[in-house]
C-alpha positions as CSV (number, residue, x, y, z in Angstrom):
1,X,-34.6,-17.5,39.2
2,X,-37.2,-17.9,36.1
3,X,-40.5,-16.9,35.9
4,X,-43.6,-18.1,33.8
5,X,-42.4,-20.9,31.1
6,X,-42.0,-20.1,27.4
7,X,-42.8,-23.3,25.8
8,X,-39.8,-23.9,23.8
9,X,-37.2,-26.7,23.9
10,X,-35.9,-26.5,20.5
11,X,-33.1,-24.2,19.6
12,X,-33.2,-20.4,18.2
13,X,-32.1,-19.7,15.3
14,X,-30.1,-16.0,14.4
15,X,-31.0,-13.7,11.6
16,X,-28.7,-15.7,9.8
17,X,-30.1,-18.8,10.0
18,X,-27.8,-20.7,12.5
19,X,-28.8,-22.0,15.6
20,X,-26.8,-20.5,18.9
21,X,-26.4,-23.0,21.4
22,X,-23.2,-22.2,23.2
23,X,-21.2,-24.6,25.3
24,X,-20.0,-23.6,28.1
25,X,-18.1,-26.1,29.9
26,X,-20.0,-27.6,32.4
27,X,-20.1,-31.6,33.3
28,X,-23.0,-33.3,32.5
29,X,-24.3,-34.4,35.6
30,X,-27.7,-34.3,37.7
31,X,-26.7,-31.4,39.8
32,X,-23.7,-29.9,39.4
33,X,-21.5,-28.5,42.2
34,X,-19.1,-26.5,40.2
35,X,-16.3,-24.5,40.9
36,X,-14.9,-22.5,37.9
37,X,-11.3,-21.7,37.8
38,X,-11.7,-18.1,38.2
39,X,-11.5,-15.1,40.8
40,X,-14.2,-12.9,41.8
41,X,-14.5,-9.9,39.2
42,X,-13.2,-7.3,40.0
43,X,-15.5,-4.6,38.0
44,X,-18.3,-3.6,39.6
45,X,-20.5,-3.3,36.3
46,X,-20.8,-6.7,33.4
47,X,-22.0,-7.0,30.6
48,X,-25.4,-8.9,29.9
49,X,-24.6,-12.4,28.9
50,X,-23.5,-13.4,25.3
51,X,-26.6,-15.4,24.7
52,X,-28.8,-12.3,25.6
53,X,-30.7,-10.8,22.5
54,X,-32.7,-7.4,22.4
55,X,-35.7,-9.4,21.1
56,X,-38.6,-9.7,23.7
57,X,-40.1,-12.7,25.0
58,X,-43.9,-11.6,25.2
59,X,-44.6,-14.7,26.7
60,X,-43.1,-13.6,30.1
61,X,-43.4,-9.8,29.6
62,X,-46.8,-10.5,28.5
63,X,-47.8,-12.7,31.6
64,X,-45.8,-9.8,33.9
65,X,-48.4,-7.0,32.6
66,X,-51.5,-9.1,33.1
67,X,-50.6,-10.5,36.5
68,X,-49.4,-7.4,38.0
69,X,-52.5,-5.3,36.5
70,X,-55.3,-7.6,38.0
71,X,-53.5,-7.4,41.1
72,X,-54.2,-3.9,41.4
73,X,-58.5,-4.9,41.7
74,X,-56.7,-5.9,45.0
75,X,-56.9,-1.9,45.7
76,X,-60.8,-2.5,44.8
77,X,-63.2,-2.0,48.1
78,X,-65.6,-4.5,47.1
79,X,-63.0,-7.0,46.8
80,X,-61.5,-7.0,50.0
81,X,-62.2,-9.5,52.4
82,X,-59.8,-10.5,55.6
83,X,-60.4,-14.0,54.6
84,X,-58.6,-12.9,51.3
85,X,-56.2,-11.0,53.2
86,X,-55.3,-14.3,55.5
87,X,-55.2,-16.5,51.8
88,X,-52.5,-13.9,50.8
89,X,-50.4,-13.9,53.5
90,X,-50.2,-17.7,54.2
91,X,-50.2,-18.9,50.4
92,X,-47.1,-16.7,50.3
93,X,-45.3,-19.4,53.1
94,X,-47.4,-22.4,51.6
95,X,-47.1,-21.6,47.9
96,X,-43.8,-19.8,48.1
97,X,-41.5,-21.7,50.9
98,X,-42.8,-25.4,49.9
99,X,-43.4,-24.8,46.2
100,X,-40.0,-23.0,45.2
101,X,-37.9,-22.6,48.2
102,X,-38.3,-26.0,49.4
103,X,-39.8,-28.1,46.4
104,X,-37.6,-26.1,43.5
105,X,-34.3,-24.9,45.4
106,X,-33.4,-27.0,47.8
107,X,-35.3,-30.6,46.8
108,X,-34.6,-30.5,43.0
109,X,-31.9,-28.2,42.3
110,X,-29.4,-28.9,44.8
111,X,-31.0,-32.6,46.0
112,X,-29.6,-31.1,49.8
113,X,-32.7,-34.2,50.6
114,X,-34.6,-36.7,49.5
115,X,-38.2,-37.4,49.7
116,X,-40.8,-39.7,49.1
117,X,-41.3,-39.7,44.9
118,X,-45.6,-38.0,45.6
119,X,-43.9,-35.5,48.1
120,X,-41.5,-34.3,45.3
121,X,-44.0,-33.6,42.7
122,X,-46.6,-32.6,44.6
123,X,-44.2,-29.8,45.8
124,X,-43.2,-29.4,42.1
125,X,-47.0,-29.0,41.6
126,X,-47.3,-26.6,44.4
127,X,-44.1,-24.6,43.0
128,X,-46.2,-24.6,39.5
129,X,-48.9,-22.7,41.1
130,X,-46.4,-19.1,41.4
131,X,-46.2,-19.4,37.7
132,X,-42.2,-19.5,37.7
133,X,-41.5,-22.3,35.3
134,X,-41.8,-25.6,34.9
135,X,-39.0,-27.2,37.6
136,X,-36.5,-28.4,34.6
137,X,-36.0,-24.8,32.9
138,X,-35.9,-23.2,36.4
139,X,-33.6,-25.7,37.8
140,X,-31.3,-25.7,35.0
141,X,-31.3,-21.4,35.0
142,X,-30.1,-21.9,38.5
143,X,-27.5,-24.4,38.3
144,X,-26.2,-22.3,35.4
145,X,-26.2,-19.3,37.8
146,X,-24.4,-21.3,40.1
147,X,-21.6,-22.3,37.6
148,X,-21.3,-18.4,36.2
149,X,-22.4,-16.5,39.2
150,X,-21.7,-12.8,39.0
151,X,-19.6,-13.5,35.8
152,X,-20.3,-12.9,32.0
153,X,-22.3,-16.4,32.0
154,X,-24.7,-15.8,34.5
155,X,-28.2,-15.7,33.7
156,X,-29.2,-13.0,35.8
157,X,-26.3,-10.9,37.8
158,X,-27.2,-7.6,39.0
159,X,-23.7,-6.5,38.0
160,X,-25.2,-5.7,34.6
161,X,-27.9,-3.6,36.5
162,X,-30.4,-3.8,39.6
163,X,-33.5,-4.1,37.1
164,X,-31.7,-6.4,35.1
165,X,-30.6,-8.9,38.0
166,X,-34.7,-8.8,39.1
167,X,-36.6,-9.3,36.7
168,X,-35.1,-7.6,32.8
169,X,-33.4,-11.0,32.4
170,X,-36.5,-12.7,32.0
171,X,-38.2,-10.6,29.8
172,X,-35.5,-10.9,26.8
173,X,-35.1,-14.0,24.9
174,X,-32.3,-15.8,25.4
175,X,-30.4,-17.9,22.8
176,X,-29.0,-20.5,24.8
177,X,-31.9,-21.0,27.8
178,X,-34.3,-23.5,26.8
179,X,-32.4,-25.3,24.0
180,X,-31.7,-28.9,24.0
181,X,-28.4,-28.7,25.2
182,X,-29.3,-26.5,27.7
183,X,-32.0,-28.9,29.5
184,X,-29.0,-31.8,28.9
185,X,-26.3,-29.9,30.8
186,X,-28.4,-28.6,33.7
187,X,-31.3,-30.5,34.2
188,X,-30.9,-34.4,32.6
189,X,-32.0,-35.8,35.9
190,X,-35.2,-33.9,35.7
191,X,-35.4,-34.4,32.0
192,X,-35.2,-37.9,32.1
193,X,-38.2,-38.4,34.2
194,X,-41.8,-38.7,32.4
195,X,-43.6,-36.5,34.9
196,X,-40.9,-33.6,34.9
197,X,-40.7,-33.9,30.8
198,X,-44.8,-33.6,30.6
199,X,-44.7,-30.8,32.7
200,X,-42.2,-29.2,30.2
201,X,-44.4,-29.6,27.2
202,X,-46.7,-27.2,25.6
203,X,-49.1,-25.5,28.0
204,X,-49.3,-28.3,30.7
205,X,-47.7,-25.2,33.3
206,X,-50.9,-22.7,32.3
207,X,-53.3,-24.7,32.8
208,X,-52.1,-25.9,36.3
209,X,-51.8,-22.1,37.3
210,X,-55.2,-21.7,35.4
211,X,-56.9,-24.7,37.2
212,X,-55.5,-23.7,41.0
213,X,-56.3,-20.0,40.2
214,X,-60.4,-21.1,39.5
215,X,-60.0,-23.5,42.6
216,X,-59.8,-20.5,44.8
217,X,-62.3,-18.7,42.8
218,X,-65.0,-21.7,43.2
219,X,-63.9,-22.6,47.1
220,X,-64.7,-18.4,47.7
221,X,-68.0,-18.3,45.9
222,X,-69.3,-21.7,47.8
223,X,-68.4,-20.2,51.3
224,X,-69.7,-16.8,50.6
225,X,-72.9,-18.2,49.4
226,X,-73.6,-20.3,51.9
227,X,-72.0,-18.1,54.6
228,X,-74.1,-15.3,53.5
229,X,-77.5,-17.3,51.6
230,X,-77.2,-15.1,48.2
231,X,-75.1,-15.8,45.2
232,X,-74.0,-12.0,44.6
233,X,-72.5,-12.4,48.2
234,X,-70.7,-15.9,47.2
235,X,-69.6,-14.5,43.6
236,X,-67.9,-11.3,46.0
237,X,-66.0,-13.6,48.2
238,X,-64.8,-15.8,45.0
239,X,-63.2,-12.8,43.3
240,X,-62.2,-11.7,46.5
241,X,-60.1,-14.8,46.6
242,X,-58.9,-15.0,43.4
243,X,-57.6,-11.7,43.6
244,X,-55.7,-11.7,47.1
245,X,-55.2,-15.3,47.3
246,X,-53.9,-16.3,43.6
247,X,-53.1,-13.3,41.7
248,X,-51.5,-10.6,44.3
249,X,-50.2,-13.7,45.7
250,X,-48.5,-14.8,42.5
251,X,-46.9,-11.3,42.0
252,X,-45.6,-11.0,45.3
253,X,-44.1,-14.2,45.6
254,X,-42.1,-13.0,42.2
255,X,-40.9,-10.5,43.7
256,X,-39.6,-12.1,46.9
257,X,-38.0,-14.8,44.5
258,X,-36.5,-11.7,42.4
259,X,-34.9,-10.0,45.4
260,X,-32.6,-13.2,45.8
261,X,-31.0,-12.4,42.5
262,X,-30.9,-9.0,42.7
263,X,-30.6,-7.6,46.8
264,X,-28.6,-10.6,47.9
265,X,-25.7,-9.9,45.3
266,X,-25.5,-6.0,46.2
267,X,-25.8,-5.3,49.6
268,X,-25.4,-7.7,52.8
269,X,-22.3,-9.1,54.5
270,X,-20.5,-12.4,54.0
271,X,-19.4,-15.4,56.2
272,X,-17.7,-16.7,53.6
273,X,-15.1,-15.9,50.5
274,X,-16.7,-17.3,47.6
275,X,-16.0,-16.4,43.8
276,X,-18.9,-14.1,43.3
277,X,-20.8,-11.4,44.9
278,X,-23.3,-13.6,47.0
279,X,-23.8,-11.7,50.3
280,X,-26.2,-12.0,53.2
281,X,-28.9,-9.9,53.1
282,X,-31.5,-9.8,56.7
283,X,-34.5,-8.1,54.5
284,X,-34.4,-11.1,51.9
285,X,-33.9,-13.7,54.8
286,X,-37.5,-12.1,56.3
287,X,-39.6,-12.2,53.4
288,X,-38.2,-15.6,51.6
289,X,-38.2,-17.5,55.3
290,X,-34.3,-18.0,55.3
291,X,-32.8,-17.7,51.5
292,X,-31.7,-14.6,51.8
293,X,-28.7,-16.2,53.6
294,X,-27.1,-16.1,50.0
295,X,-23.4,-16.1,51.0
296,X,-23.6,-19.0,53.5
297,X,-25.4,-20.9,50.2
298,X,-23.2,-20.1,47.2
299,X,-20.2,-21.2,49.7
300,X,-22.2,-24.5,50.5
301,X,-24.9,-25.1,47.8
302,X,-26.0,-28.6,48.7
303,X,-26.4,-27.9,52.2
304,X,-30.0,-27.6,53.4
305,X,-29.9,-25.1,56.1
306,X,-29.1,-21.9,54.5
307,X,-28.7,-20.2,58.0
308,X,-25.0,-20.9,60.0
309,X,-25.3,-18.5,62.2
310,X,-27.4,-18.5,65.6
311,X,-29.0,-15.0,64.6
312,X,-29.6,-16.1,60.7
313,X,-33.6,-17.8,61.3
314,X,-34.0,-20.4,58.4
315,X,-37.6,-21.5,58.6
316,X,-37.4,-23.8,55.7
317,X,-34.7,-25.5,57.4
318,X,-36.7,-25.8,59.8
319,X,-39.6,-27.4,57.3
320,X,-36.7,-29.6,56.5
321,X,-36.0,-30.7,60.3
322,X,-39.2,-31.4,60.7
323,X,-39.9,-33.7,57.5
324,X,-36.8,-35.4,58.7
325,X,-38.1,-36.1,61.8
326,X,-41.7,-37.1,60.4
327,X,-39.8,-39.8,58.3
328,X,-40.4,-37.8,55.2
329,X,-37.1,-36.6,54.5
330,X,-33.9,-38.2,54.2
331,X,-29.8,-38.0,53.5
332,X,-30.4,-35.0,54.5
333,X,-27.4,-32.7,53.8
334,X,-27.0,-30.6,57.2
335,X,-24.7,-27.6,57.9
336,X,-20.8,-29.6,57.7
337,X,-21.7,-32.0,55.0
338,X,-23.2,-34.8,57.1
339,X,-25.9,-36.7,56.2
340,X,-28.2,-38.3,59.1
């Protein structure tokens, strides 16, 4: 799973002047459900992928060190506040579960629903606000995962390394992610629509997380002023917000995005045989509300409910259930296939 957008579409070229695209053979559908004609491998250590290059992309490293520095004012006394505390914790289901696990996973990358056209991109807009991609380059890295999981291919195994499976991935440039071809193999439904396409472009994804960042600033410094009658104390509770509620928030969603990659391919137990390493992993279940049930969803990727077990909690299933029942959700794709 990606993180932050670097705003590219065209291809890379070499040293040498040609462009790498590779072509890996994938059909050229909306979502693809693929199943490669290959066994599990059988090393325990890969290589990183062919399109991997040891050239930096500053653009996500860069937006790594800031956000994870100015999280740390979090450790500031001045800037604590339990209502900052409470804007952590629940922007981490709100933000986290609707924005990426619901909005980005389940709605757009697998289409295991449908919902109403403003539903889905308001969710897209809510998944823009942890500062993981625009929804067409994450989708399409995770359809790819899907098609090469835990093989040479994949985007981000932990095979190659733990670090490397969490986040190292992301942070060098990658030849073949973000080309043309690319966003026409694994993500022409999104591609073709206006709205995804203009989030794609230029900066359109900063200045979402930029505008939703000053939102909690501004909401914080109105309360505390009028809660308390003095500016100072408004400008407190603002930063107090923007710091717990946007920017620790923003890191630690990364992380609990991350640990799918990298926890729930190492260590965990399976339900299912499946042609990778996916396993299911309780801790990652917890803190992502039910995708940490990785095995049960590499062996059925379209189905929403992630959980297949009575013990395995899946609360964005649950999300799901209830949009369904609300009207809100349809063809649902439960656990078997059917569709109610």
């Amino acid at each position: 799973m990606a993180s932050l957008l670097e705003p590219q579409s065209e291809r890379q070229p070499q040293a040498g002047g040609a462009a790498v695209a590779p072509t890996p053979p994938a059909p050229r559908t909306g979502a693809p459900e693929i199943e490669p004609d290959y066994e599990p491998p059988g090393a325990v250590k890969l290589e990183r992928p062919p399109t991997s290059t040891p050239r930096i992309n500053w653009v996500y490293a860069g937006g790594f060190i800031v956000i994870h520095a100015l999280s740390l004012l979090a450790l500031v006394p001045w800037l604590f506040s339990w209502s900052g505390v409470a804007l952590w914790f629940g922007g981490l289901y709100f933000f986290g579960v609707f924005g990426i696990n619901l909005g980005y996973h389940r709605l757009l990358t697998h289409r295991g629903l449908k919902v109403p056209t403003w539903l889905e991109r308001s969710l897209a807009i809510i998944g823009l606000c942890n500062l993981q991609d625009a929804p067409a380059r994450w989708i399409g890295v995770h359809r790819m995962h899907h098609q090469f999981s835990d093989h040479h291919r994949d985007p981000h195994s932990p095979l190659v390394d733990f670090l490397w499976g969490h986040v190292g991935w992301l942070v060098y440039r990658d030849s073949y992610i973000g080309t043309m071809d690319f966003y026409d193999r694994y993500a022409r439904d999104l591609i073709r629509d206006p709205f995804y396409r203009w989030l794609e472009r230029g900066y359109v994804w900063g200045g979402i997380y930029a505008a939703h960042a000053a939102l909690f600033y501004f909401a914080g410094l109105a309360v505390g002023w009028a809660a308390t009658g003095d500016f100072g104390g408004g400008v407190q509770l603002g930063l107090s917000w923007l710091v717990w509620g946007a920017l620790l928030r923003t890191a630690t969603v990364w992380h609990i995005t991350w640990s799918v990659n990298s926890l729930s391919h190492l260590w965990g137990y399976a339900n299912y045989e499946t042609r990778d390493h996916s396993l299911n992993n309780w801790f990652v279940a917890l803190i992502t509300s039910g995708e940490g049930w990785h095995n049960n969803h590499h062996a059925k990727p379209r189905c929403a409910a992630h959980g297949h077990r009575w013990w395995e909690i899946d609360l964005v299933y649950w999300a799901v259930l209830a949009l369904e029942r609300l009207g809100l959700a349809k063809d649902v794709v439960h656990l078997g296939g059917k569709r109610k």
